[in-house]
Backbone as CSV, one residue per row, in Angstrom:
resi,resn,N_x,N_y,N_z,CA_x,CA_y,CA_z,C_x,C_y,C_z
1,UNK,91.752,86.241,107.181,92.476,86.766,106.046,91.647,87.856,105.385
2,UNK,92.248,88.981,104.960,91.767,90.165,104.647,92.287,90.806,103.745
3,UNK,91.829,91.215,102.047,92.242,91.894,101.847,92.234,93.691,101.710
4,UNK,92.550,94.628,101.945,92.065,95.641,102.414,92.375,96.936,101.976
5,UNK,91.704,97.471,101.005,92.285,99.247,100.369,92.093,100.021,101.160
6,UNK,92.689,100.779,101.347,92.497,101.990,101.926,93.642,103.528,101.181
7,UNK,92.312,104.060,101.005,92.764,105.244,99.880,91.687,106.524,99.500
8,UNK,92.050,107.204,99.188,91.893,108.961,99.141,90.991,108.864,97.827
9,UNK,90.035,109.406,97.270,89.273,110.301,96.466,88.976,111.445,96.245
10,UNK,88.821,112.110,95.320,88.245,113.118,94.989,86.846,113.073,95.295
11,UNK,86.043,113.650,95.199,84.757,113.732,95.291,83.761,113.220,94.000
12,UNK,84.697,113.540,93.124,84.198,112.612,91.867,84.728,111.151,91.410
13,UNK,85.766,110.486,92.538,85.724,109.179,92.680,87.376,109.196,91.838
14,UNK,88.491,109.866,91.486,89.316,110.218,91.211,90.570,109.644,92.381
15,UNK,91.461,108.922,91.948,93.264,109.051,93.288,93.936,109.929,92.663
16,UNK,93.689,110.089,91.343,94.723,110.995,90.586,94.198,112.028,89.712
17,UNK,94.855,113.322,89.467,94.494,114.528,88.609,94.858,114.067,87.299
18,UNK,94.331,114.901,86.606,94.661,114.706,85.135,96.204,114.330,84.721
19,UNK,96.867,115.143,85.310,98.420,114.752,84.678,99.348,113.801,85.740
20,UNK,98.061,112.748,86.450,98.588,111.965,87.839,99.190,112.327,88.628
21,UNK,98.563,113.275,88.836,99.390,113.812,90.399,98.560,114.286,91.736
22,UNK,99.460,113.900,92.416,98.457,113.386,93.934,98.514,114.875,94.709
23,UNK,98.761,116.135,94.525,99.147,117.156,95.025,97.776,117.779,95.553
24,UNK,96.611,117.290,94.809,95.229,117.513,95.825,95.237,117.005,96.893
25,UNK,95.755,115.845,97.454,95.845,115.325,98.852,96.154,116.139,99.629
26,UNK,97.015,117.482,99.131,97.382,118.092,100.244,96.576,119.832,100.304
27,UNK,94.989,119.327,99.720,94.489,120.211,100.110,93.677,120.841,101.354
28,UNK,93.891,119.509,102.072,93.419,119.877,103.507,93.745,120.427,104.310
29,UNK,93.872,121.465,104.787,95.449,121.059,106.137,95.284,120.164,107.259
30,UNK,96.379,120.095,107.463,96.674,119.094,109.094,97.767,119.354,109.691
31,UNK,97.836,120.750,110.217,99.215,121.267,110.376,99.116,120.315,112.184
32,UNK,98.650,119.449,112.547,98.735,118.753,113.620,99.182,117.129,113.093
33,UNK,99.306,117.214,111.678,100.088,115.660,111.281,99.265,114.643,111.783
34,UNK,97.605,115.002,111.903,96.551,113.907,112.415,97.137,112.702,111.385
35,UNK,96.306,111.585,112.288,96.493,110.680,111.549,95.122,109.717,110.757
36,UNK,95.090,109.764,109.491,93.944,109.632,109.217,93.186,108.076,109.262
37,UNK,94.297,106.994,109.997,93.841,105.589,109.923,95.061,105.183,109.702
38,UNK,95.944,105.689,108.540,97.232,104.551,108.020,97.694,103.984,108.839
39,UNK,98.113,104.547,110.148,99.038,103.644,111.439,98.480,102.585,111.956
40,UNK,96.993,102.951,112.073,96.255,101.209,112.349,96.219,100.404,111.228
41,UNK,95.980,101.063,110.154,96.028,99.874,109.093,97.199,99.057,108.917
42,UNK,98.872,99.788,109.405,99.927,99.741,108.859,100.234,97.939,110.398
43,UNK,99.463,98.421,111.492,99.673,97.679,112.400,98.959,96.092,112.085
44,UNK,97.584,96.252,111.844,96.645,95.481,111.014,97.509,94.345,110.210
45,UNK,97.938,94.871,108.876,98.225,94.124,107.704,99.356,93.504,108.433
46,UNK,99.871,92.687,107.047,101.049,92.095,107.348,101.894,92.318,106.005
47,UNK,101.687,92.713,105.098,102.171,93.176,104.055,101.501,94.218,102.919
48,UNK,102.240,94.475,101.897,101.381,95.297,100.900,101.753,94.939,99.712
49,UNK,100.372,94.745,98.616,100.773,94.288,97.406,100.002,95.833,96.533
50,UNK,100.868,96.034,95.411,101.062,97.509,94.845,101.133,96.750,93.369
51,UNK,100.973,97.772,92.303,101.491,97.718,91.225,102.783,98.730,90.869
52,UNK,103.411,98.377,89.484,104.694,99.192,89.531,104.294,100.421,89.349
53,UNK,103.345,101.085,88.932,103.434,102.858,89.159,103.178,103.152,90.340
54,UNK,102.299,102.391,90.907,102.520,103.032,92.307,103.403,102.888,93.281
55,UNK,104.530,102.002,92.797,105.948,102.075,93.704,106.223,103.238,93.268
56,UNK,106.861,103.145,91.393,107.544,104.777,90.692,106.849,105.675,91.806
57,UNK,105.413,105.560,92.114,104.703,107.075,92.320,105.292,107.197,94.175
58,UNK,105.394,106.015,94.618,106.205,106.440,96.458,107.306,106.260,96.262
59,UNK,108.140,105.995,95.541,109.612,106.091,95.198,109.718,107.396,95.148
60,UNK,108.840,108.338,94.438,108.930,109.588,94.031,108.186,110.607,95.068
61,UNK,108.081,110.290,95.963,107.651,111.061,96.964,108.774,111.755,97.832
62,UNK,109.061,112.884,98.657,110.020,113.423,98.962,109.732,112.849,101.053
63,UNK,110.030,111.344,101.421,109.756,111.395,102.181,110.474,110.154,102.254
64,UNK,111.072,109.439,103.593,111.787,108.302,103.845,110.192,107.216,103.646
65,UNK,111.312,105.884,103.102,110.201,105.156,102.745,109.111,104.419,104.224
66,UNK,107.665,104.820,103.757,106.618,104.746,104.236,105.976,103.499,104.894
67,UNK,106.776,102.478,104.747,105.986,100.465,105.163,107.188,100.539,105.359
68,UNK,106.500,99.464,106.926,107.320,99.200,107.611,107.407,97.274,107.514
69,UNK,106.331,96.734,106.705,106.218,95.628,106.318,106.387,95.487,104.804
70,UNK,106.368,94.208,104.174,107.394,93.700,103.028,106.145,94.277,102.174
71,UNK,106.874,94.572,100.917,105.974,95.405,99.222,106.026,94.508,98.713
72,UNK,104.875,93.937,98.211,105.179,92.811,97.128,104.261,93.517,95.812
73,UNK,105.236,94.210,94.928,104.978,94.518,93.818,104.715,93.780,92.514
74,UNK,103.277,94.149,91.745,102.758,92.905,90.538,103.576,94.051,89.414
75,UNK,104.069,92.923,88.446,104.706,93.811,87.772,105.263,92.138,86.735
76,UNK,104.646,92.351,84.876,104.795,91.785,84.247,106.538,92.073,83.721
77,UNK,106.767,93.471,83.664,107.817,94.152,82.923,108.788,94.209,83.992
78,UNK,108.944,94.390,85.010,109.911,94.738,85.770,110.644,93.522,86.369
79,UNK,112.192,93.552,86.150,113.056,92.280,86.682,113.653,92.623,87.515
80,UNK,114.285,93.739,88.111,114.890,93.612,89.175,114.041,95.218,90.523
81,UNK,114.456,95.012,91.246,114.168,95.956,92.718,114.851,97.504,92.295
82,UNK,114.416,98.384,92.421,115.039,99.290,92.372,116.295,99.069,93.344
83,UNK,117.248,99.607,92.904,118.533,99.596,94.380,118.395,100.348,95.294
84,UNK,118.870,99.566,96.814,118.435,100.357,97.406,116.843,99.910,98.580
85,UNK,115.751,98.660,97.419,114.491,98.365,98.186,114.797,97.044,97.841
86,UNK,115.898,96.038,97.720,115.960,94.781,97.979,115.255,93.900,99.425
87,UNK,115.723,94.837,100.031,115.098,93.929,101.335,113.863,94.402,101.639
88,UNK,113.321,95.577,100.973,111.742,95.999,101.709,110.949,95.641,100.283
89,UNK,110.944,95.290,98.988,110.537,95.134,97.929,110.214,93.895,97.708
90,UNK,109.470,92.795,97.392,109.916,91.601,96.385,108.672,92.026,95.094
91,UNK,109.242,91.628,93.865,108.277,91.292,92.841,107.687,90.335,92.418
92,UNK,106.735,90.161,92.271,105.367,88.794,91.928,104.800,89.033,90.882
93,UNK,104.804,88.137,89.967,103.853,88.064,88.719,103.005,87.135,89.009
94,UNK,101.947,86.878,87.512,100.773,85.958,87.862,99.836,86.233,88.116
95,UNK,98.795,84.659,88.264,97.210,85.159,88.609,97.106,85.667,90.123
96,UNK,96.441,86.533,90.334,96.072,87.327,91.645,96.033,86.665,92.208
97,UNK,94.407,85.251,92.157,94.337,84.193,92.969,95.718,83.348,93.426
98,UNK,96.759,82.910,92.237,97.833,82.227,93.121,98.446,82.942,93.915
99,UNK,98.617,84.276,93.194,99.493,85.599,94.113,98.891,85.052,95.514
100,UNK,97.831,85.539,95.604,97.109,85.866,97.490,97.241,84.432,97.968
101,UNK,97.026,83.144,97.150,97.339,82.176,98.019,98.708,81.864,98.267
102,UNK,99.345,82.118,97.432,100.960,81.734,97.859,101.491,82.605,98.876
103,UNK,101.067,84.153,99.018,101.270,85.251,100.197,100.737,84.317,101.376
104,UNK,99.016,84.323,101.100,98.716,83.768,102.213,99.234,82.415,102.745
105,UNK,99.967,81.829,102.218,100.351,80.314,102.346,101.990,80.383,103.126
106,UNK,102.508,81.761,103.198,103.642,82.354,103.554,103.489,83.520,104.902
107,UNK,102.275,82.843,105.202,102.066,83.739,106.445,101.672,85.106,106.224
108,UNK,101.243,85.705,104.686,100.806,86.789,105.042,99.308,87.242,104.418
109,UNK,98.571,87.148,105.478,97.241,87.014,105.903,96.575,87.977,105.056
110,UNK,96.588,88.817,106.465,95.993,90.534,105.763,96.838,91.188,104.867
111,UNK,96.540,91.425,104.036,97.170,92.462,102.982,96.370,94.032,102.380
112,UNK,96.981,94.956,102.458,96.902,96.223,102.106,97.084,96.184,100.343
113,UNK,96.003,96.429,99.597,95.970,96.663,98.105,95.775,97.923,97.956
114,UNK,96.954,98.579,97.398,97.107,99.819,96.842,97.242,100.398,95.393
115,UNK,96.834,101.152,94.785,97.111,101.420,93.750,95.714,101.407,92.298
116,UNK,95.612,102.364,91.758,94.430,101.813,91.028,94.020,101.066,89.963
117,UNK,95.297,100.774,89.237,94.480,99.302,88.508,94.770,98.286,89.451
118,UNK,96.086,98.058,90.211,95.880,96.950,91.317,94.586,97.033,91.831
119,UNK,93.734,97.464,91.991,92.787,98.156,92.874,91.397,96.906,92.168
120,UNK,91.485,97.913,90.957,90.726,97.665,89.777,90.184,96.003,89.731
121,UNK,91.434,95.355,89.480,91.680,93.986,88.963,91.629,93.266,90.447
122,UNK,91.758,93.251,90.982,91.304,92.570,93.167,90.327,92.654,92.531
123,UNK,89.693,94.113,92.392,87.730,93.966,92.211,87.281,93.016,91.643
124,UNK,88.166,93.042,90.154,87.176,92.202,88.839,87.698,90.653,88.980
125,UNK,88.353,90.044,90.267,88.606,89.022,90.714,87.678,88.542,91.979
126,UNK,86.957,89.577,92.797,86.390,89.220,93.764,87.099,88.771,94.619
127,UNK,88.551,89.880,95.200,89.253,89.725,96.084,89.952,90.634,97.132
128,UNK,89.020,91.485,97.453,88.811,92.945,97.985,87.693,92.427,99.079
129,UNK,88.023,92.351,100.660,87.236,91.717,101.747,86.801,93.785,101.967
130,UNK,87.635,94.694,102.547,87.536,95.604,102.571,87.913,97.061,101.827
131,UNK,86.873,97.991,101.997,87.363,99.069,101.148,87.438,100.188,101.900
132,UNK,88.168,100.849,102.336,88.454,102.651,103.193,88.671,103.439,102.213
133,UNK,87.678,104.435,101.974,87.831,105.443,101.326,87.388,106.534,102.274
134,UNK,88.632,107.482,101.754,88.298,108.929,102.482,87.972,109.583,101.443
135,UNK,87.079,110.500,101.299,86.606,111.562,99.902,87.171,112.817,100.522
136,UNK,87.744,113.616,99.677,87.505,114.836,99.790,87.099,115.474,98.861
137,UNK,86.716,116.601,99.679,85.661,117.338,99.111,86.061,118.819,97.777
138,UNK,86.386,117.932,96.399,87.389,118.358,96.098,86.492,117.506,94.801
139,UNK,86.453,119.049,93.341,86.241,117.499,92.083,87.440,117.568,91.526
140,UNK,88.175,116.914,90.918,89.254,116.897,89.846,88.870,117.054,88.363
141,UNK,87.608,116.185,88.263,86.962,116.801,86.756,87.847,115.776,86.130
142,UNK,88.156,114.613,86.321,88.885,113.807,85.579,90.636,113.539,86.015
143,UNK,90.974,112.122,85.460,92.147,112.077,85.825,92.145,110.504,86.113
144,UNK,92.607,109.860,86.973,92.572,108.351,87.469,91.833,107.948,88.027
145,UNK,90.509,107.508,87.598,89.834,107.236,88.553,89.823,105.307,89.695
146,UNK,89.201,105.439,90.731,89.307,104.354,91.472,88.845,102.878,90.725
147,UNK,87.663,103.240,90.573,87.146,102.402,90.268,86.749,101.968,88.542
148,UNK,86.354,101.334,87.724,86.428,100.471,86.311,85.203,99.759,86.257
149,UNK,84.920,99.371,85.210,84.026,98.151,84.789,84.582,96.854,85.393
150,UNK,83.343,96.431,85.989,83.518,94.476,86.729,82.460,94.073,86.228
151,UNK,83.420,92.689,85.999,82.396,91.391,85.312,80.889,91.277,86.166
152,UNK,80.908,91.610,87.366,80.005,91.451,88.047,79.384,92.655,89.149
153,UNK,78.861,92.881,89.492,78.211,93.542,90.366,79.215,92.840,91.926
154,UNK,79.244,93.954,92.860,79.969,93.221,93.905,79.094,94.272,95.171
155,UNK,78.613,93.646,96.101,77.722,94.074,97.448,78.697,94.026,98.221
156,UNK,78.296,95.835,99.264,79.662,95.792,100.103,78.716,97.228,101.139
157,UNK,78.636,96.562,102.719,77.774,96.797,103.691,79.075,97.948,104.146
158,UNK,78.077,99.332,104.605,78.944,100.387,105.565,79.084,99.655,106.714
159,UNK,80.580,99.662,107.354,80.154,99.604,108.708,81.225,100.678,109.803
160,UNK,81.585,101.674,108.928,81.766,102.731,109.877,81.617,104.273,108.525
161,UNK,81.425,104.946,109.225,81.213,106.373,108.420,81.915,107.561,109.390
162,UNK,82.900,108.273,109.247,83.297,109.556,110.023,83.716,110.733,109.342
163,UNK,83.940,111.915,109.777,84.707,112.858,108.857,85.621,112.717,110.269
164,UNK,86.909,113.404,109.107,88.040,113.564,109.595,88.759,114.764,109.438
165,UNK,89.349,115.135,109.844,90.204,116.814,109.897,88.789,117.958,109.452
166,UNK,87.984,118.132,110.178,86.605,118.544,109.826,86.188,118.577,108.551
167,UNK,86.262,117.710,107.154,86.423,118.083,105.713,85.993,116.778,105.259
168,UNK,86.786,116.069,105.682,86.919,114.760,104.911,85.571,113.609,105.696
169,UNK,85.635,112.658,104.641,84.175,112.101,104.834,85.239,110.677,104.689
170,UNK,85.620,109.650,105.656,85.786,108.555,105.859,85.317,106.983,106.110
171,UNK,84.659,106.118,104.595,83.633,105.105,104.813,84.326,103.978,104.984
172,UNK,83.951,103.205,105.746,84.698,101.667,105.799,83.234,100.655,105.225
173,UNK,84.103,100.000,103.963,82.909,99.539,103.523,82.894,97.405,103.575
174,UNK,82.376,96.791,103.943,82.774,95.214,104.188,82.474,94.709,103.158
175,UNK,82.936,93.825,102.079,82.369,92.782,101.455,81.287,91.998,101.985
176,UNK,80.089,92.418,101.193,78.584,91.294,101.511,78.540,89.744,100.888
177,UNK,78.786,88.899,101.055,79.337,88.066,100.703,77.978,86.699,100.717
């Protein structure tokens, strides 16, 4: 069982620009549509747990929807599915810990954590097995950043390092446990 981020930075540790918007991602090119990992990860997991802006924020993307496995969105405020993501959506409230055991208790193992206070709060729970970050080489100078204050210090061993589309700097980092 695994839980597993995988996600984009700025160079100053940023997912989002000042006015949250992800439009630096597309400062690289890849007019060859490389693929930077997502398809293995997407094969990997068995689901994805998100918070509600970062559905709003792939809801709002100009692209057919992206998971091909079930969204289980944390979300105190939100009661129903957008229309339309009933069958690819469910919503979950609650403590993280019951969250991941009741997922995991439902057969779904590995999970993909997206989003940055989802992100955030896995951390300050000690429930983040892996972390993929790609940096680019790019500052934003502010805006959303990844990472927050944790109750604790958390140890986490490289065990792969690559660049990708000649630019990008790609770390896979393990929980030291």
């Amino acid at each position: 069982m695994a839980n597993i981020v995988f996600i984009a930075t700025s160079l100053d540790g940023y997912i989002a620009d000042k006015q949250g918007k992800l439009d630096w991602l597309n400062s690289v090119p890849n007019p060859d549509n490389i693929d930077t990992g997502f398809f293995a990860l997407m094969e990997q997991i068995d689901g994805l747990v998100m918070g509600r802006n970062t559905l709003e924020a792939v809801l709002g993307f100009e692209c057919d929807w992206p998971y091909s496995k079930p969204v289980f969105v944390l979300s105190n405020t939100m009661t129903n599915v957008p229309p339309g993501y009933e069958e690819k959506v469910l919503l979950v409230k609650g403590a993280l810990k019951e969250i991941i055991a009741e997922l995991n208790a439902r057969g779904f193992s590995d999970l993909y954590i997206d989003g940055g206070a989802t992100i955030q709060s896995f951390l300050n729970e000690d429930l983040i097995d892996q972390l993929v970050i790609t940096r680019f080489p790019l500052l934003l100078g502010g805006g959303i950043p990844l990472f927050s204050e944790l109750k604790q210090p958390l140890n986490f061993k490289v065990t792969k390092n690559e660049i990708v589309l000649e630019t990008l700097v790609q770390t896979t980092y393990q929980r030291a446990r």
